[in-house]
Structure formats: C-alpha cells, structure tokens
C-alpha positions as CSV (number, residue, x, y, z in Angstrom):
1,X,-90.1,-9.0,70.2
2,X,-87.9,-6.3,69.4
3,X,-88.2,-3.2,72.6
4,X,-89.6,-5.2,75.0
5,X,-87.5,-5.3,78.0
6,X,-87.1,-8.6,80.2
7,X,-87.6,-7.4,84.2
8,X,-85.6,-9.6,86.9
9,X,-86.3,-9.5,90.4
10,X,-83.8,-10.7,93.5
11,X,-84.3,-10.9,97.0
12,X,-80.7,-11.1,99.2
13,X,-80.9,-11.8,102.4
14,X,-77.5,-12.7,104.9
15,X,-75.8,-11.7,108.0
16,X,-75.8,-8.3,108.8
17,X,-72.6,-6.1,107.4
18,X,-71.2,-8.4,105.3
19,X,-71.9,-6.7,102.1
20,X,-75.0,-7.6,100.5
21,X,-75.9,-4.3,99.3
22,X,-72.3,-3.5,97.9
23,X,-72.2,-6.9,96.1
24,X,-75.7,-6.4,94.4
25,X,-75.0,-2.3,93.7
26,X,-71.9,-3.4,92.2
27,X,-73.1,-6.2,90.3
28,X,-76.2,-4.2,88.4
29,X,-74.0,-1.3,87.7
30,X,-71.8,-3.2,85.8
31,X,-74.4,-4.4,83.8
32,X,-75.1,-0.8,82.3
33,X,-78.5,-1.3,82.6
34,X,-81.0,0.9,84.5
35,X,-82.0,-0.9,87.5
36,X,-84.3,-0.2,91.1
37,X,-82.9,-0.7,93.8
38,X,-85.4,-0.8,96.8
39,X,-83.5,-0.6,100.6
40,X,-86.7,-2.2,102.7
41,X,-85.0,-1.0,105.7
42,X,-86.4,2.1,104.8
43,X,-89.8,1.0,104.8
44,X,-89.9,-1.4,107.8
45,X,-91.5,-0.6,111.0
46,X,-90.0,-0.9,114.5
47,X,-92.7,-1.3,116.2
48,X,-94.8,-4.0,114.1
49,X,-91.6,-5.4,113.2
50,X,-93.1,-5.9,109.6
51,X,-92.7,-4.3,106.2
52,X,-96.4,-2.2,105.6
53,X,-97.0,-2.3,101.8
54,X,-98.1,0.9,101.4
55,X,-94.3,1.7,102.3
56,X,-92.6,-0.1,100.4
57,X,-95.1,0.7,97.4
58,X,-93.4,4.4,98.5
59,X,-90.5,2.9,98.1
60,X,-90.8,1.4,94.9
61,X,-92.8,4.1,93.6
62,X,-90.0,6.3,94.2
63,X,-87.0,4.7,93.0
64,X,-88.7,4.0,89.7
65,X,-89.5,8.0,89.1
66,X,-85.6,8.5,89.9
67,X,-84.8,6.3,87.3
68,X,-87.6,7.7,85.0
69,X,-86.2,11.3,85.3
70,X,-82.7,9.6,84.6
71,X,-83.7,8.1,81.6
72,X,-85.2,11.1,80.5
73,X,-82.4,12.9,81.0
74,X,-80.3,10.8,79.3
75,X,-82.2,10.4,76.7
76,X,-82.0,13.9,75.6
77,X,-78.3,13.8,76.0
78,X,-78.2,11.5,73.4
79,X,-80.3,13.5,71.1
80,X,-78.2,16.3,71.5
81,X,-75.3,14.5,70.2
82,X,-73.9,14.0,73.3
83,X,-71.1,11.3,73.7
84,X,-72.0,7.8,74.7
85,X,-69.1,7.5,76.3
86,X,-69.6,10.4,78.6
87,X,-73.3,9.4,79.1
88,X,-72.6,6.1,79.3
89,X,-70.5,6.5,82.7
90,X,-73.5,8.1,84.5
C-alpha cells in the first residue's frame, strides 16, 4: 500500500470567536502535512441562509489547486537540492 495517502475529514462547529479556526490551523500545521482548509463562511449566503454547493465546490476546488501549486513547487525545491529544513518550514 505503499503511496497511497489516507484523507481525513473534520467538521468544527462552537460558539462564535472562541478559536476554532486557530485551534484547527494550528493543529494541521504541526502535523507537516499538506492539508485544505475550507472557511464556509465564504461560501454561505445571507440571504438563503444556506451553504449553495456549487460554492463551496468553489471553495474546495480552490484550496486544493493552492495546495497543488504548493506541492509543485516544493517539489522542485527538493529536486534542486534544496534543504529540507528550509523547505520543510514553508
């Protein structure tokens, strides 16, 4: 089963300002992993009061190609000889 990555999903939901998103930011970066992070307030809509899916498919859609293009990059750091402690702090 060697290269086949396991994919984890979370849902947090609490009281407004008491740090969800800094607890769960914090927590996956110190994993070292690349992760997606999806904000619905960004795709919910006032005035249905509901999340459309075709938003947060948006959404989704977009914070994977960040992470793509990250990877990529990264990637080619690596292969020229970059060092993994530099690349591993970004």
């Amino acid at each position: 089963m060697s290269g086949q990555r396991k994919y984890v999903g979370a849902v947090v939901l609490g009281l407004r300002r008491i740090g969800k998103s800094s607890l769960v930011l914090a927590t996956l970066s110190s994993t070292g992993q690349p992760f997606v992070y999806v904000d619905v307030r960004r795709a919910y809509d006032e005035v249905s009061r509901r999340v459309p899916a075709e938003r947060l498919y948006e959404e989704l859609r977009s914070s994977l190609l960040r992470l793509s293009v990250r990877d990529r990059v990264l990637e080619a750091l690596r292969r020229m000889g970059a060092r993994s402690s530099f690349i591993a702090d970004y």
